[in-house]
C-alpha positions as CSV (number, residue, x, y, z in Angstrom):
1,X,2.6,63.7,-11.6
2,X,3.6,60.2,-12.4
3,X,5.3,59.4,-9.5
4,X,2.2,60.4,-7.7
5,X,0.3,58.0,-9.5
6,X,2.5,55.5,-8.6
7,X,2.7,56.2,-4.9
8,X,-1.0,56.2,-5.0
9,X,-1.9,53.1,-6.7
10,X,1.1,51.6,-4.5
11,X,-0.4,52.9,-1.3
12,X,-3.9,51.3,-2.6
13,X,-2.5,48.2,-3.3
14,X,-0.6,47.6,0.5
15,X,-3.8,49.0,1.8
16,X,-5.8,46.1,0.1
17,X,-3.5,43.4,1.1
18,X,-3.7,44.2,4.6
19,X,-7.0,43.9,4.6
20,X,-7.2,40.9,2.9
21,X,-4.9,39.5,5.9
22,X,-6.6,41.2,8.3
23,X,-10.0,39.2,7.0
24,X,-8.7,35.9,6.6
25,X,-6.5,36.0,10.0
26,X,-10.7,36.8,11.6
27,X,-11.8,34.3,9.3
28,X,-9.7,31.7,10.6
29,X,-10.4,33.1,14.3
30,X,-14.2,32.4,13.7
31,X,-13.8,29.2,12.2
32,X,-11.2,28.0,15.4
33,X,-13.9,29.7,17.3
34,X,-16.6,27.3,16.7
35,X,-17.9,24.6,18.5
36,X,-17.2,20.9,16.8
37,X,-20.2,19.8,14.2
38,X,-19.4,16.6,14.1
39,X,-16.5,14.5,12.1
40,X,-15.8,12.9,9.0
41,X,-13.7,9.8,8.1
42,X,-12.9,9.1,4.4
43,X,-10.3,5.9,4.1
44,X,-9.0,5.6,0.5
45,X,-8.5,1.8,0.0
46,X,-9.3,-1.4,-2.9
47,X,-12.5,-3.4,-1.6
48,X,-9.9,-6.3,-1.4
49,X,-7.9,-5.0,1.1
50,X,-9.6,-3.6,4.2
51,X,-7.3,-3.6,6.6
52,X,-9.0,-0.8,8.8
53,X,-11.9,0.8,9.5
54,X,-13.3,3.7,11.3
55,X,-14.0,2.3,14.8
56,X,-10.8,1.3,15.2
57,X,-9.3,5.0,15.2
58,X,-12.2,5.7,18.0
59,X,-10.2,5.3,21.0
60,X,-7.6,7.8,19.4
61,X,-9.9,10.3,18.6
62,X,-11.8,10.1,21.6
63,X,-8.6,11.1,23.2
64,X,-8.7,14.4,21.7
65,X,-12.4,14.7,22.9
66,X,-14.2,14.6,18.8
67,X,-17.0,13.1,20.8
68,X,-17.7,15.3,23.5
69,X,-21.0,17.7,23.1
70,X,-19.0,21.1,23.4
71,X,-15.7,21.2,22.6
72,X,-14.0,24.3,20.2
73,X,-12.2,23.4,17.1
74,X,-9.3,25.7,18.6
75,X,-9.0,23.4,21.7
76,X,-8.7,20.2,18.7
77,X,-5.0,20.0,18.1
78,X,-5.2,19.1,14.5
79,X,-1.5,18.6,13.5
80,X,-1.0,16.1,16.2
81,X,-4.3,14.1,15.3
82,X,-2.1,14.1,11.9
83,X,0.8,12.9,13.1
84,X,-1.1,9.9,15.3
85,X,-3.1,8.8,12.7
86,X,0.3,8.4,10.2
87,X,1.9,6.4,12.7
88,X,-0.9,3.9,12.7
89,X,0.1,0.7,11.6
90,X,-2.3,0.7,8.7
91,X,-2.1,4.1,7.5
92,X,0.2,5.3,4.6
93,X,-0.6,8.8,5.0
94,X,-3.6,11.7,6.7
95,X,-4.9,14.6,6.6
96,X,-7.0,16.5,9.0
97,X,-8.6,19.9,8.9
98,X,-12.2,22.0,9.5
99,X,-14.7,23.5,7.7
100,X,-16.5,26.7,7.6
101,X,-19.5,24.5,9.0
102,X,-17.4,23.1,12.2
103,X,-17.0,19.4,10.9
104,X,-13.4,17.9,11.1
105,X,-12.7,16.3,8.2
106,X,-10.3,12.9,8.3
107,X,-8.6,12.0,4.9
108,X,-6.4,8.7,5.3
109,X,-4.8,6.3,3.0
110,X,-4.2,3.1,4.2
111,X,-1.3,0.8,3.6
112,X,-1.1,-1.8,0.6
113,X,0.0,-5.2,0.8
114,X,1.8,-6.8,-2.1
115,X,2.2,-9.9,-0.2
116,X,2.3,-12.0,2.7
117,X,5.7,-12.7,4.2
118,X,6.8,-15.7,6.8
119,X,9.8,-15.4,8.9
120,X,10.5,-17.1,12.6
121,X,7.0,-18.4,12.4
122,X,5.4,-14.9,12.1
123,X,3.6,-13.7,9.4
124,X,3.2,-9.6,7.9
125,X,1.7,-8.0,5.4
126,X,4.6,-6.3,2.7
127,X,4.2,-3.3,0.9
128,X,5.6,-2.0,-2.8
129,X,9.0,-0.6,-1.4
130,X,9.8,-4.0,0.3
131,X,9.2,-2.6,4.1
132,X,6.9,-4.7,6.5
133,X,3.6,-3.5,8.7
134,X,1.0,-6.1,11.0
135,X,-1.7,-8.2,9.8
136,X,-4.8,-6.3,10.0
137,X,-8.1,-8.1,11.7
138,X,-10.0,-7.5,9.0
139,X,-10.6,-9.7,5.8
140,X,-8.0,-9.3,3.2
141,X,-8.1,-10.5,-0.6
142,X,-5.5,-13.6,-1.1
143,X,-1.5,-12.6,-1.6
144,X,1.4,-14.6,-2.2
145,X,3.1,-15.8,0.8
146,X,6.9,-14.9,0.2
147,X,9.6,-17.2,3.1
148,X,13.1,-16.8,3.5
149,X,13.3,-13.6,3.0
150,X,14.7,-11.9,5.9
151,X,16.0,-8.7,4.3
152,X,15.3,-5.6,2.2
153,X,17.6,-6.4,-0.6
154,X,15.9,-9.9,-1.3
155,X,12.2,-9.2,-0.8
156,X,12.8,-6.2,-3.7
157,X,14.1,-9.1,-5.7
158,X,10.9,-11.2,-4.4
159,X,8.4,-8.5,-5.3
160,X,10.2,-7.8,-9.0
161,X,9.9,-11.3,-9.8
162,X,6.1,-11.2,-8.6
163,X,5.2,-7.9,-10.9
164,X,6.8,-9.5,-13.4
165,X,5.3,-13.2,-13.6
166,X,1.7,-11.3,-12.7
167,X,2.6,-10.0,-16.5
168,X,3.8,-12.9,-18.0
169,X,1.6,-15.2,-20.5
170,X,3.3,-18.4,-19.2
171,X,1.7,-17.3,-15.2
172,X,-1.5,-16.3,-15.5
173,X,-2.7,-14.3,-12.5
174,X,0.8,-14.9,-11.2
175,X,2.2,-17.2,-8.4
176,X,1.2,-17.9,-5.0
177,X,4.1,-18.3,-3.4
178,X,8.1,-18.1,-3.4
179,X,10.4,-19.9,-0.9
180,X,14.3,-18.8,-1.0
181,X,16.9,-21.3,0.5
182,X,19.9,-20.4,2.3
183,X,21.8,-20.4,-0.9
184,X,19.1,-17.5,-2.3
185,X,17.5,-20.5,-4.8
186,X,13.7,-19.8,-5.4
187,X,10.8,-22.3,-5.5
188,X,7.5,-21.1,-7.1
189,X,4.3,-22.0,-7.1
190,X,2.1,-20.4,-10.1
191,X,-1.5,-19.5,-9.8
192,X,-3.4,-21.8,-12.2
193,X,-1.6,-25.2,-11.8
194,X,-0.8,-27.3,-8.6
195,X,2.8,-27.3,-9.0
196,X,6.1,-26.7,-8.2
197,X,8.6,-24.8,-9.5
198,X,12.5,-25.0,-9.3
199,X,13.7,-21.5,-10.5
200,X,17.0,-21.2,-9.3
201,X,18.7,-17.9,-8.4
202,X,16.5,-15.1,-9.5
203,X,17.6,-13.2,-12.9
204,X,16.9,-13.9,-16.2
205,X,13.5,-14.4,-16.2
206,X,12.6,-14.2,-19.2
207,X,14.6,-17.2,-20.3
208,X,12.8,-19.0,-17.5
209,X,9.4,-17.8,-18.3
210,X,9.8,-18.7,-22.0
211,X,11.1,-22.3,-21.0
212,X,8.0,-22.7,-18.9
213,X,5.7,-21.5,-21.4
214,X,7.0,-23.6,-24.4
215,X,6.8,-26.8,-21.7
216,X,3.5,-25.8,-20.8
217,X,2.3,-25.8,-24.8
218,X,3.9,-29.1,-25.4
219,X,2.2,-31.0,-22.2
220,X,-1.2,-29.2,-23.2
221,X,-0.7,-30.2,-26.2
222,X,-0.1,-34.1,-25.1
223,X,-3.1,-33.7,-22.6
224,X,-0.7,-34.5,-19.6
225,X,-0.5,-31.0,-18.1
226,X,-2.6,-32.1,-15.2
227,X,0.1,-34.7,-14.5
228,X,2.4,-32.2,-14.1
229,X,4.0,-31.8,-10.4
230,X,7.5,-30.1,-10.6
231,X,9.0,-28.4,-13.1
232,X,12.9,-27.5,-13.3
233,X,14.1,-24.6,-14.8
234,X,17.9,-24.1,-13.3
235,X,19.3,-25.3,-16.6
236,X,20.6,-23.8,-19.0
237,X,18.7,-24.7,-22.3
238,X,16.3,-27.1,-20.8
239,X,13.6,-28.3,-18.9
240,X,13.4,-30.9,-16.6
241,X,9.3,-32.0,-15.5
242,X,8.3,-34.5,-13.4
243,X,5.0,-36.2,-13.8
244,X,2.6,-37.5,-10.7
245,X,2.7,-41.7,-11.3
């Protein structure tokens, strides 16, 4: 009698489930089956950094036909749009797909720049992992501008040193920009002063950083920091400034 039960409720249960896939495989057949209402194109990026924007992804959706009158959602190869729109020099990352109501929805996150970096006279934008991608056309909040950097290893080493002085007391709102010489030595230029800075290999920074900040206290306090025009921290317990006149 049990067993019976158990057959029966067993039965019941594979009966269920194939008609749950039966629904949602005519589900998805009627939803293919419409005609295009239309589409939707959400870019997740800071107000500081547009670097695109939706008519510049016309030309490539035109070329699936999202603007024709009568076209069916089936004849849309969606995972293709997808794989387009993440090659796009601006884009970190998409996602397409349709609705019930026949609108195909575009989801992209674009790129972010870190920086600007300089090499052989041409200028890209540089992201968090230390790769590079184009300058957009479009306006872009200011970034340090990073030269002599000409490989992976060293802009990583470029972009710790800029998370870290962006933190720092001694560099408020961090630097502007960071040379490297052909022996790897940096020069900085900090955010709220107009000067130079002689940092020397990069490592121990906060040694450096606490130099600079103690020189910076004592000049405030002698009301010459506006004097100020280089400032040499390559030494080992010391400072070396230079003052303009």
């Amino acid at each position: 009698m049990r067993a019976s039960k158990l057959l029966i409720t067993l039965l019941t249960w594979l009966l269920v489930s194939l008609g749950m896939i039966w629904a949602f495989g005519k589900s998805t057949d009627l939803r293919t089956n419409r005609l295009l209402n239309g589409h939707q194109i959400s870019i997740h990026q800071p107000k500081n950094q547009i670097f695109i924007i939706p008519s510049d992804l016309y030309s490539t959706l035109d070329s699936f036909n999202l603007f024709d009158d009568s076209v069916l959602l089936e004849e849309i190869n969606i995972r293709l749009l997808e794989e387009i729109l993440r090659k796009h020099r601006h884009i970190e990352d998409a996602e397409v797909f349709s609705t019930w109501e026949g609108t195909l929805k575009i989801n992209l996150i674009q790129k972010l720049a870190i920086a600007r970096i300089i090499n052989n006279k041409k200028m890209n934008y540089l992201d968090k992992n230390g790769d590079l991608f184009p300058l957009s056309d479009h306006s872009s909040d200011k970034l340090p501008v990073l030269t002599g950097f000409e490989d992976l290893s060293s802009r990583l080493e470029a972009l710790n040193l800029l998370e870290n002085a962006i933190k720092h007391e001694a560099f408020p709102n961090g630097v502007t920009s960071i040379h490297r010489d052909k022996n790897g030595c940096y020069t900085l230029n900090p955010e709220w002063h107009n000067h130079q800075i002689l940092w020397g290999k990069p490592g121990l920074f906060d040694d450096k950083a606490h130099k600079a900040h103690a020189t910076y206290a004592f000049l405030l306090q002698n009301d010459i920091i506006d004097k100020l025009s280089k400032l040499d921290l390559r030494f080992k317990g010391q400072v070396v400034y230079k003052l303009k006149n």
